[in-house]
N, C-alpha and C positions, 0 to 999 in steps of 0.2 A: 093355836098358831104354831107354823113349824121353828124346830129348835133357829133354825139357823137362820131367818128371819128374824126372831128374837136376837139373837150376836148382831146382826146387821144394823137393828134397831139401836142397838146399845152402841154400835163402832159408829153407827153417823151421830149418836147425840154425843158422845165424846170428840168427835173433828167437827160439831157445830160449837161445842164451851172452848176448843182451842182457837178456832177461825173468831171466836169472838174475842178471847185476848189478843190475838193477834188486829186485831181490828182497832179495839179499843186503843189497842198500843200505838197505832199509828198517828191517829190523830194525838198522845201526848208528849212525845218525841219521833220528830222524822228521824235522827240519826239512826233508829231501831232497826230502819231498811238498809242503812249504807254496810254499819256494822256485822248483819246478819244475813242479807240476801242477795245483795246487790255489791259485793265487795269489792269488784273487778273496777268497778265505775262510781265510785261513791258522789264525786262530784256530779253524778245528772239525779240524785236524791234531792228533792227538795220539798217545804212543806206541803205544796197542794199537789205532788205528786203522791207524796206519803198519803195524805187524805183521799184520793182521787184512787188508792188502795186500798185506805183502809172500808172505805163503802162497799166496793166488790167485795173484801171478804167481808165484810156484816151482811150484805143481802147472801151471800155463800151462807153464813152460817144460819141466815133465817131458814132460808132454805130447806140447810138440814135437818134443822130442827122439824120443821113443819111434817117433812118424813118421815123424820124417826117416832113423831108421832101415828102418822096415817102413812103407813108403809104398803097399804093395800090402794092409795090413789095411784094408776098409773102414770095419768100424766105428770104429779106432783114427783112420783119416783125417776120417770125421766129426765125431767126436770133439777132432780139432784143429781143423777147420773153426771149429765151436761156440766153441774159445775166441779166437776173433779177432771175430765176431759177439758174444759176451757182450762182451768190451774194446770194440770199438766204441761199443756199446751204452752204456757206460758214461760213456766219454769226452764222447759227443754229449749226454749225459743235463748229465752237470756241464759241460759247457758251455753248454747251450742252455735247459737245463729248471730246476736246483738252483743255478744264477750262483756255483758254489765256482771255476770255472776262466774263464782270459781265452783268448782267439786268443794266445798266444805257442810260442814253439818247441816248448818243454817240450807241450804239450798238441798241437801239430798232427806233431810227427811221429809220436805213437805212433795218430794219427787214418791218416796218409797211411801205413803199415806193417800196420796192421790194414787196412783198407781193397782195400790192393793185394794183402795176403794172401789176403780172400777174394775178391777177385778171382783171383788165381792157381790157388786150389785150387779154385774153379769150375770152370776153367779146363782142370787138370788130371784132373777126372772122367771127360773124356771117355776120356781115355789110362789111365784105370783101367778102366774098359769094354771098351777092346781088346786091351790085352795082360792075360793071364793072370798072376799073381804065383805064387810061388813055395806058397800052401797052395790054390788054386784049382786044379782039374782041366780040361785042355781038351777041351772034348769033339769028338769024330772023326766 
């Protein structure tokens, strides 16, 4: 398998064991999102928001994981693809558009991680195009 497919492999199982504490965390305190992500507007955090968060990231980080295992399904790598593009999406949204979140940590790193993820997996399309995976047939 190529090197960098391999890195890719190893960057989505590490943002699938974070997207799972971050998940986990949701559901044991909501304050987790007022004080960390959402700081602009802490007052519209509440628990089955929190939870109603923290399931997108756990299906997010199923996801990942599922890939970083079989890195060679297309659809399943699109499919990861899509939940770094929807997070994005989201982030920049309550940041720029709904003012629930400020420029602080808590909000710009999961901006610079999504970001560089689909960056990466752009990235990596190419090298799913040339080598064959393990349910693709090469042809002769």
């Amino acid at each position: 398998m190529n090197h960098f497919l391999n890195v890719l492999r190893s960057w989505l199982f590490m943002t699938s064991l974070i997207a799972l504490g971050s998940g986990l965390q949701s559901f044991q305190d909501h304050t987790f999102l007022s004080e960390k992500l959402y700081t602009s507007k802490p007052d519209l955090v509440n628990g089955l928001q929190a939870r109603t968060f923290g399931i997108w990231v756990l299906l997010a980080s199923v996801v990942r994981l599922l890939c970083a295992f079989d890195i060679h399904n297309k659809t399943l790598y699109y499919i990861t693809l899509w939940t770094f593009i929807l997070a994005l999406g989201h982030f920049v949204s309550e940041l720029f558009i709904y003012g629930t979140a400020v420029s602080t940590i808590g909000i710009l790193v999961p901006l610079v991680v999504a970001s560089s993820s689909i960056l990466g997996m752009l990235v990596g399309l190419q090298y799913l195009e040339v080598e064959p995976g393990p349910t693709q047939k090469k042809i002769i």
